[in-house]
C-alpha positions as CSV (number, residue, x, y, z in Angstrom):
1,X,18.6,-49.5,-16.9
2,X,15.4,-47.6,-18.0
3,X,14.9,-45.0,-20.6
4,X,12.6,-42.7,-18.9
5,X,10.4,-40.0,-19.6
6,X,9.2,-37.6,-17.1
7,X,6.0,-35.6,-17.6
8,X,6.4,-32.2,-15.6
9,X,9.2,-29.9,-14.6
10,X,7.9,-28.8,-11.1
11,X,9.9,-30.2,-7.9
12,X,8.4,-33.4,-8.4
13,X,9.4,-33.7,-11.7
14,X,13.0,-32.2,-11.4
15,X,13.4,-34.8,-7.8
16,X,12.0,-37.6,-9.8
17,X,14.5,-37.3,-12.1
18,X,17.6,-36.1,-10.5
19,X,17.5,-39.6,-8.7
20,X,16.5,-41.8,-11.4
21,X,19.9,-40.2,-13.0
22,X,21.8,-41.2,-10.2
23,X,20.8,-44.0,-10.3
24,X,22.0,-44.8,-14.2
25,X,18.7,-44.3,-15.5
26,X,18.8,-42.4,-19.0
27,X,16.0,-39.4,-18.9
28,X,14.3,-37.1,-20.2
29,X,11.6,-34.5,-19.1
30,X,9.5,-33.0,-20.7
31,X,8.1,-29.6,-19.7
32,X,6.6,-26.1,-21.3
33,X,9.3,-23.7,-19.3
34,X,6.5,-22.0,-17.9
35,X,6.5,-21.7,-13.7
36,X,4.0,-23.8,-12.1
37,X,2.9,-24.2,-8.2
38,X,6.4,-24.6,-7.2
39,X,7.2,-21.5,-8.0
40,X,4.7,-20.3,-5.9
41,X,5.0,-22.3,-2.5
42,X,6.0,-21.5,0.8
43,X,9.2,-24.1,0.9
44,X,8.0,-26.2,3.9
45,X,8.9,-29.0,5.0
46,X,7.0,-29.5,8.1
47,X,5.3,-33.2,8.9
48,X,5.0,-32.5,12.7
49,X,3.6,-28.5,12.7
50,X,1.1,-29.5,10.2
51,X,-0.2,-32.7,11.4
52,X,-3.8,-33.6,12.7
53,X,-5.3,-36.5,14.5
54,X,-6.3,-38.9,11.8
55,X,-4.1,-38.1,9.1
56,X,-1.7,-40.8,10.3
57,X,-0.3,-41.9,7.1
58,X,0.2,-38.5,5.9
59,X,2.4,-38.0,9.3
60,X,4.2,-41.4,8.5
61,X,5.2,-40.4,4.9
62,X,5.9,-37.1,5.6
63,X,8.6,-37.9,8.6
64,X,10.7,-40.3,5.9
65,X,10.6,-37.8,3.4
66,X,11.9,-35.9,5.7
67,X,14.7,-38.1,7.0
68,X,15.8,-38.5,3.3
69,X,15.7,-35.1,3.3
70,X,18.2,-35.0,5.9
71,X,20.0,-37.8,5.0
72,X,20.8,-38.0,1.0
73,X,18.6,-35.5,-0.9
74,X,20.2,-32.5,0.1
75,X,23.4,-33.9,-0.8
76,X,25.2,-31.8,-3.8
77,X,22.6,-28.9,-3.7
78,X,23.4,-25.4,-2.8
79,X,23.6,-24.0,1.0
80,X,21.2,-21.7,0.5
81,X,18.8,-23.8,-0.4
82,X,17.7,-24.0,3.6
83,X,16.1,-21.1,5.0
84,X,15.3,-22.5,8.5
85,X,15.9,-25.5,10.5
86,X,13.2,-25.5,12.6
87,X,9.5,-24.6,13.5
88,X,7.5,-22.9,15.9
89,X,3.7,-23.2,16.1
90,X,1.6,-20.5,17.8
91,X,-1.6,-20.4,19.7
92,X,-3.3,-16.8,19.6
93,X,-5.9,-17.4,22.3
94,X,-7.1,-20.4,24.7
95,X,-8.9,-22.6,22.1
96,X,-6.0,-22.1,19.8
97,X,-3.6,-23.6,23.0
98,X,-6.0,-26.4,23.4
99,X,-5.6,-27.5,19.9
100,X,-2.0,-27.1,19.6
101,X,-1.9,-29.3,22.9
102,X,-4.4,-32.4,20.8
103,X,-1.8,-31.9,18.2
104,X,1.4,-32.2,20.3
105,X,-0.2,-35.5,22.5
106,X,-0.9,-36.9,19.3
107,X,2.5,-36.4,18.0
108,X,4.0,-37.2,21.1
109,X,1.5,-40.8,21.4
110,X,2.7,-41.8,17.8
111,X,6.2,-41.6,19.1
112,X,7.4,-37.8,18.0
113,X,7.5,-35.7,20.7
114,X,8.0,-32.2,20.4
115,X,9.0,-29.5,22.8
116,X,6.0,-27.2,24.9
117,X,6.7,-23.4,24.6
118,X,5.0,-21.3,27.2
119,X,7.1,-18.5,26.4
120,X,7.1,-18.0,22.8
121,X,8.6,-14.8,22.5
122,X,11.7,-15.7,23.9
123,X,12.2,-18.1,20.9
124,X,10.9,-16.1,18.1
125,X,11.0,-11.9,19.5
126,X,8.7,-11.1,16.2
127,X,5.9,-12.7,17.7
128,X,3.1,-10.4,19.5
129,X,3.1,-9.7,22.8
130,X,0.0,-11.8,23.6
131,X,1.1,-15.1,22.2
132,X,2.8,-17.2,24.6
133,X,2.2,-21.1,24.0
134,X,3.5,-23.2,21.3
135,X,5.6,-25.6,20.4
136,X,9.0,-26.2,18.3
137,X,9.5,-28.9,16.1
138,X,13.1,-28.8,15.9
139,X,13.6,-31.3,12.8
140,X,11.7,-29.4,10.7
141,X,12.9,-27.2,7.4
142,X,12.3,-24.7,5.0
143,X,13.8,-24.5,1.4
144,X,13.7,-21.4,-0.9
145,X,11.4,-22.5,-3.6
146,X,12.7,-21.4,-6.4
147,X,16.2,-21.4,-5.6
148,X,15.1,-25.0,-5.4
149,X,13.9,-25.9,-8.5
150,X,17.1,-24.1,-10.2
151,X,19.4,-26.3,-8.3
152,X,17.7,-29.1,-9.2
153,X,17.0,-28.3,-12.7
154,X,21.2,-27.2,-13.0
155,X,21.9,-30.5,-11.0
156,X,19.4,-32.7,-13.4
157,X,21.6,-31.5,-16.9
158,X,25.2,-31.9,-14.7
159,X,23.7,-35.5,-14.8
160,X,22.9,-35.7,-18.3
161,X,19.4,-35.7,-18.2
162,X,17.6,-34.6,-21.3
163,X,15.1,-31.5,-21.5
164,X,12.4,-31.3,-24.1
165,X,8.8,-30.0,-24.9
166,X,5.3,-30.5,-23.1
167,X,3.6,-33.6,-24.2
168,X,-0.5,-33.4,-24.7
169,X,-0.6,-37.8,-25.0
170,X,1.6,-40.2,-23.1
171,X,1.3,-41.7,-26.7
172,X,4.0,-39.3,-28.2
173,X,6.1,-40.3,-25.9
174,X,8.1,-43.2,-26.9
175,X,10.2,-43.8,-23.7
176,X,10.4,-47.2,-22.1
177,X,8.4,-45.7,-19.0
178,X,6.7,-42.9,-18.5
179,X,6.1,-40.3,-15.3
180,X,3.2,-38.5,-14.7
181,X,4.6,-35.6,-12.4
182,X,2.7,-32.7,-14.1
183,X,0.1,-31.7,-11.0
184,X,-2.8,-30.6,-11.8
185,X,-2.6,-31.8,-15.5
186,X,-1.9,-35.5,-14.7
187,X,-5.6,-36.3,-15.5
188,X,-5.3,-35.0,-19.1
189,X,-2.9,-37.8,-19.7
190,X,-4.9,-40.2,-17.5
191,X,-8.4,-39.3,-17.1
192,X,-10.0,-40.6,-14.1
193,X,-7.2,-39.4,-11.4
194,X,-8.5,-38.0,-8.9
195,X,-6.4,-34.6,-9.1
196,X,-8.6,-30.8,-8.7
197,X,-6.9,-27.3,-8.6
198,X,-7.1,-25.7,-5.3
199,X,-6.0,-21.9,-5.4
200,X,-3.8,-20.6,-2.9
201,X,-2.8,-17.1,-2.4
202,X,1.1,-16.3,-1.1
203,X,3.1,-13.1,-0.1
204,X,6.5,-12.4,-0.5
205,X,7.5,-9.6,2.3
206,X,10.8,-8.1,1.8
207,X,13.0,-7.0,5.6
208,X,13.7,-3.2,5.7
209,X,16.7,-1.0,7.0
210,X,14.8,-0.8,10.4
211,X,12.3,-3.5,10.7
212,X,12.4,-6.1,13.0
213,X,15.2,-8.8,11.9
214,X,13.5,-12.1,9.9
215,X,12.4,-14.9,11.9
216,X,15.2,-17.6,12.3
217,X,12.1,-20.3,12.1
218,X,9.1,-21.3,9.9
219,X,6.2,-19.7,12.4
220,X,2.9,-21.2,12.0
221,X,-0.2,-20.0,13.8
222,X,-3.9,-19.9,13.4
223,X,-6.6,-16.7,13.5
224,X,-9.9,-16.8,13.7
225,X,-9.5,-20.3,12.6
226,X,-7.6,-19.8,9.4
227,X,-3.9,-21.5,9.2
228,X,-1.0,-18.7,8.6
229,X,2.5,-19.6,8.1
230,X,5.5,-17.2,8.3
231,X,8.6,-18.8,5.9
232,X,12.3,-16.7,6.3
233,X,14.0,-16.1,3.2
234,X,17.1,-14.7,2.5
235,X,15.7,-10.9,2.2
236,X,12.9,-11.3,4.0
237,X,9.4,-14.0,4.8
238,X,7.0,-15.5,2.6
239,X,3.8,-15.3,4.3
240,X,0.9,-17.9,3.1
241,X,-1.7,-19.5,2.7
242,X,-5.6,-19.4,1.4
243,X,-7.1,-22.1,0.2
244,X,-10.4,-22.4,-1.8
245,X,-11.6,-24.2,-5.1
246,X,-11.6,-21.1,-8.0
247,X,-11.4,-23.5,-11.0
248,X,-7.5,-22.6,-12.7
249,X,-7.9,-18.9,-11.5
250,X,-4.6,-17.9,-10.4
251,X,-5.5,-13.8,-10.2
252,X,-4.8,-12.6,-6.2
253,X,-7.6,-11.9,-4.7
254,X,-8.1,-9.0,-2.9
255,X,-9.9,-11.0,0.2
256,X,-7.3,-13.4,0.0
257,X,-4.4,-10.9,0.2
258,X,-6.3,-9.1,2.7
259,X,-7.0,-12.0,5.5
260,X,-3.1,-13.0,4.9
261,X,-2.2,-9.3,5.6
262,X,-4.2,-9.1,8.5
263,X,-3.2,-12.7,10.2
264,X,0.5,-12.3,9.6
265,X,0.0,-9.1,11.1
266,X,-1.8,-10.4,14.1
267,X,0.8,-12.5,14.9
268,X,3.8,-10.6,14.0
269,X,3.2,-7.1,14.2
270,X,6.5,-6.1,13.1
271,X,5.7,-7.4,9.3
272,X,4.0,-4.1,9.0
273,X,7.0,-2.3,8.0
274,X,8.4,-4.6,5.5
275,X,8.0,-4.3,2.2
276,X,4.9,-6.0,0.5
277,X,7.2,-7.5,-2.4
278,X,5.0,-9.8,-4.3
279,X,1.9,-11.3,-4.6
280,X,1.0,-14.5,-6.1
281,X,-1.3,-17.6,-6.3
282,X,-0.7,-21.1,-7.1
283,X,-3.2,-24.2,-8.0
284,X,-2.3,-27.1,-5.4
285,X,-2.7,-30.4,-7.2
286,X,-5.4,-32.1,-4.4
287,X,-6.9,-35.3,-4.1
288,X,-9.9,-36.2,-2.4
289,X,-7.8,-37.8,0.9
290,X,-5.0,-35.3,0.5
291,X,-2.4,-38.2,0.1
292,X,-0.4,-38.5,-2.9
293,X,-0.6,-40.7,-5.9
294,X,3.1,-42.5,-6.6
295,X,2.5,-46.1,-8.0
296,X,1.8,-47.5,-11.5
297,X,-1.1,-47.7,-13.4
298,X,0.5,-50.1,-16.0
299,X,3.4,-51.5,-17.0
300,X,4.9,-48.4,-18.6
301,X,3.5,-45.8,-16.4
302,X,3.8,-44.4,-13.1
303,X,2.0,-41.5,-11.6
304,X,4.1,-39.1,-9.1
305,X,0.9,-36.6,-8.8
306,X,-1.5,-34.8,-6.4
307,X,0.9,-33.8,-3.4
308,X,-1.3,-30.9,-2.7
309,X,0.2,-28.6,-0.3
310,X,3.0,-30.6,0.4
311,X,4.8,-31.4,-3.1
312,X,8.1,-30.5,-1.6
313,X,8.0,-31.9,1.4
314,X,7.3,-35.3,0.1
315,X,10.0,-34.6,-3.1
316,X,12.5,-36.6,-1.6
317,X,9.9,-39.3,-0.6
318,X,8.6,-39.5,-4.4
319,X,11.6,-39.4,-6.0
320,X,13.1,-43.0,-3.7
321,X,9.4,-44.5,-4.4
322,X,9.4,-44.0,-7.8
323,X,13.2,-45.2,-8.4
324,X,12.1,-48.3,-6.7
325,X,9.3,-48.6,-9.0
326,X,11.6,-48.7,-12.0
327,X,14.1,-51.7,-10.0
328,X,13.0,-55.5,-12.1
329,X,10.8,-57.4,-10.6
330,X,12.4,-59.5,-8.0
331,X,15.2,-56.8,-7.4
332,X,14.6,-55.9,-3.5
């Protein structure tokens, strides 16, 4: 077995070393305390409602993350971790219906079909009265963020795995192998990744005595041809998300709270009357293909980085690959 350290206490981090304790592995992560971009995301785990032609692999990785999602890594971890077991995606107007139909052929031709809405409303009453095509992908999730990471941090010291400071060198730490699962700081401890911030603005809307009930499914839709998502929680919906390139801003911006007012609006009109509860932004560690970076770079470390906007999607994905890493040579 390895003694490992694990660089980052995000949901990467936290997955990556749940199951390497599992799996006998002694560990330790390091981390500042301080909330990071997990605490910040929407929760979805959604391969199908946010593919596109030509992101193929993306597609592939993201179906068996979500499969062990399914399968194993939910295993142990609370029930209210889920929020929603499946999603609906929108189309606001006739070019929005044509893309959702590329979307679903292409889904459908790479052997994951999902099911053609032409009456929306009867799925998800929240919706406006104008939107009427979509489609459900009925495997899909959502998790509560942050209940998220607390289960998984609780469930990583049930295990025995050690907790200790941020590291600014992967030379002060003397583990056997190290982890890079810090996001948007990897390239500090290995310059040359090719990991950027990307700022995203999210809401937090909190249901009313009176308001229309929370959606039962993750609702994803685009206006004017910016992507909105709807997320149930517990109390209410998390409604996200912009994206731009601000440097390590994290500040909500007015224009960004704004559109994401407006568009969650436009497609559910009934938001109005929640309560705006919180708003937030988050830096997205990106690279330049949007796929992540899980492999080694040597024989003592392994980078679990740049997930962008799907860190916990691909979680449970990272966290088999990385175990696998850590098996001897020859071991299958």
């Amino acid at each position: 077995m390895t003694d490992l350290a694990v660089i980052g206490g995000g949901v990467i981090g936290l997955s990556v070393a749940r199951r390497a304790a599992q799996a006998g592995h002694t560990v330790t992560v390091h981390h500042d305390g301080r909330h990071g971009a997990s605490w910040v995301a929407g929760g979805m785990l959604t391969p199908h409602s946010e593919g596109w032609p030509g992101e193929d692999r993306l597609l592939r990785l993201g179906l068996d993350s979500l499969r062990l999602w399914h399968e194993t890594f939910l295993d142990g971890l609370p029930a209210d971790v889920v929020t929603a077991r499946e999603s609906l995606v929108v189309a606001l107007d006739r070019a929005d219906v044509a893309d959702l139909r590329t979307v679903a052929d292409w889904l459908s031709a790479q052997g994951h079909p999902v099911t053609w809405e032409s009456a929306a409303r009867d799925v998800e009453p929240l919706l406006a009265r104008g939107i009427r095509h979509g489609f459900r992908a009925t495997t899909e999730l959502a998790v509560d963020n942050r209940v998220l990471v607390d289960a998984l941090d609780a469930a990583c010291r049930d295990l025995g795995v050690r907790f200790a400071g941020p590291v600014d060198a992967l030379s002060a730490v003397s583990a056997e192998t190290r982890v890079i699962a810090n996001g948007i700081d990897a390239p500090a401890l290995w310059p040359g990744l090719p990991i950027r911030p990307v700022k995203g603005e999210v809401l937090r809307l909190r249901w009313r005595k009176g308001c229309m009930p929370v959606p039962q499914r993750v609702i994803r839709a685009r206006v004017h041809g910016r992507q909105v998502y709807l997320v149930p929680r517990g109390d209410g919906v998390v409604v996200g998300a912009t994206q731009y390139e601000h440097g390590r801003d994290t500040a909500p911006a007015v224009s960004g709270v704004r559109d994401l007012l407006d568009d969650a609006c436009t497609v559910a009109p009934g938001l109005g009357e929640y309560e705006l509860a919180e708003c937030t932004a988050g830096l997205r560690p990106m690279t330049p293909d949007n796929l992540p970076l899980v492999h080694r770079l040597g024989d003592t470390t392994i980078v679990a980085a740049g997930h962008g906007r799907n860190g916990f999607l691909l979680a449970a994905w990272t966290a088999e690959h990385v175990v696998t890493e850590l098996l001897p040579v020859g071991v299958p």
